[in-house]
N, C-alpha and C positions, 0 to 999 in steps of 0.2 A: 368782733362785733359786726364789721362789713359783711361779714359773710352771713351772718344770722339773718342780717338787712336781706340781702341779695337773697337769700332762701325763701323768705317771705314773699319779699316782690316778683321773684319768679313764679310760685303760686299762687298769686295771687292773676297775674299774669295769664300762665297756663289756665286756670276758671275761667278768666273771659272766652278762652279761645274754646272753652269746651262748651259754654253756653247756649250756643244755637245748637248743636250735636243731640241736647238733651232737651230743648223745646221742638225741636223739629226733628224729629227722629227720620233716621235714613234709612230706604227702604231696598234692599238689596235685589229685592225679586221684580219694584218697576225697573231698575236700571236693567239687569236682565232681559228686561220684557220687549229694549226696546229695540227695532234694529240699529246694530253696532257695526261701525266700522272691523274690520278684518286688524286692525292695530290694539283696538279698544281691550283695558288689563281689563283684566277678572276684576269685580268691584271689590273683592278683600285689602288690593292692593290700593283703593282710596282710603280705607280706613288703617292703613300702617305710614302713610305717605303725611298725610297731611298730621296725625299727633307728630311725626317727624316733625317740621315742617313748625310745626306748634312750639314745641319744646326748643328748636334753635332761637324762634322770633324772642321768646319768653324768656330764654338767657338772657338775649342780647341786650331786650330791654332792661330785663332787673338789675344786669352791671351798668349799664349807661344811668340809668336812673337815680341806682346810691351812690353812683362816682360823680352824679350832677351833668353828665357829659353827651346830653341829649339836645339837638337844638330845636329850634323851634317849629322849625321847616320839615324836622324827622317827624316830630310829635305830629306835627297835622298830618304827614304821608301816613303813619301808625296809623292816628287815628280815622285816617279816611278809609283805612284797607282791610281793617277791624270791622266797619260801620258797613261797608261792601260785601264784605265776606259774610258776615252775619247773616244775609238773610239768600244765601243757596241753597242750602240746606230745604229752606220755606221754597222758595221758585222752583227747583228743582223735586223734590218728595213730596212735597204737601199742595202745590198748585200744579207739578206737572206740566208747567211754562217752560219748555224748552229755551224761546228765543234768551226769553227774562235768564235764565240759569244761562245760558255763552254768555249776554250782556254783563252778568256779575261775576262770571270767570274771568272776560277778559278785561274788567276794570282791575281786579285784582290784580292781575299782569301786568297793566300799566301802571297802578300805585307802588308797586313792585320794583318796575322799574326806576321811579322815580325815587325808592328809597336807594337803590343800586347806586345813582346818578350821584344824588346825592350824598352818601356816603364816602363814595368814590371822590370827589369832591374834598370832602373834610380829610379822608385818612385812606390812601390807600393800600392798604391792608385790611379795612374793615370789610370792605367791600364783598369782599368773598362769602359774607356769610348771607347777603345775598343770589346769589348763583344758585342753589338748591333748587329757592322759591321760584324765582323766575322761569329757570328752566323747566320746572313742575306746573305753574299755572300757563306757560305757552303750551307745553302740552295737551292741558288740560283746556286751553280755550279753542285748540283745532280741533282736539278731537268733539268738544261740546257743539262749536263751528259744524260739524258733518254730521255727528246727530241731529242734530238739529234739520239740517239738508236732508235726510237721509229720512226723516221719519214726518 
């Protein structure tokens, strides 16, 4: 029955995270359009990185959630990183606000971190399944850091 639990709240889960994807649709040919650092992927590689990226958070939370083993301190980093991340997609494709898209990259990196911290903290073995994240959104906040310089 845990698991049916856990299947659910992972989906349920994974929808949140795909929700601005599909109100703010990403637009493969501005990121192209703009000048890129000489480091910068191919934009295909944003859209296989972050469902990544989606799908580890969405585990983590749908067992922490039916096992009840989430604390308080997780829930608001979650939910601050969630309520952050949301709206890139919009700053980024739809407003074309450079600075605004690094500012929400790298908050996400810092929430990020503080889930690390905290994790690490309560149990360290969990910790690890932060490393992905963080290592993906510092990347992604330099590299959004020098477009931004750049353009």
């Amino acid at each position: 029955m845990k698991y049916i639990k856990i299947g659910v709240v992972f989906a349920i889960c994974l929808l949140l995270y795909f929700i601005p994807s599909l109100l703010f649709k990403a637009d493969p040919a501005y990121y192209k359009s703009l000048n890129l650092p000489s480091y910068a992927p191919p934009a295909i590689l944003f859209g296989i990185a972050w469902p990544i990226l989606y799908v580890i958070f969405s585990l983590y939370l749908a067992i922490k959630i039916v096992h009840q083993d989430l604390s308080k301190e997780m829930i608001i980093y979650f939910v601050l990183n969630y309520c952050i991340s949301f709206f890139f997609n919009k700053a980024f494709f739809v407003d074309h606000n450079l600075f605004l898209s690094f500012a929400v990259t790298f908050c996400c990196f810092l929430t990020g971190l503080f889930l690390f911290i905290t994790s690490f903290k309560k149990n360290k073995k969990e910790f690890y399944v932060f490393i992905p994240y963080l290592l993906w959104t510092l990347f992604a906040s330099i590299l959004m850091a020098h477009i931004y310089l750049i353009n």
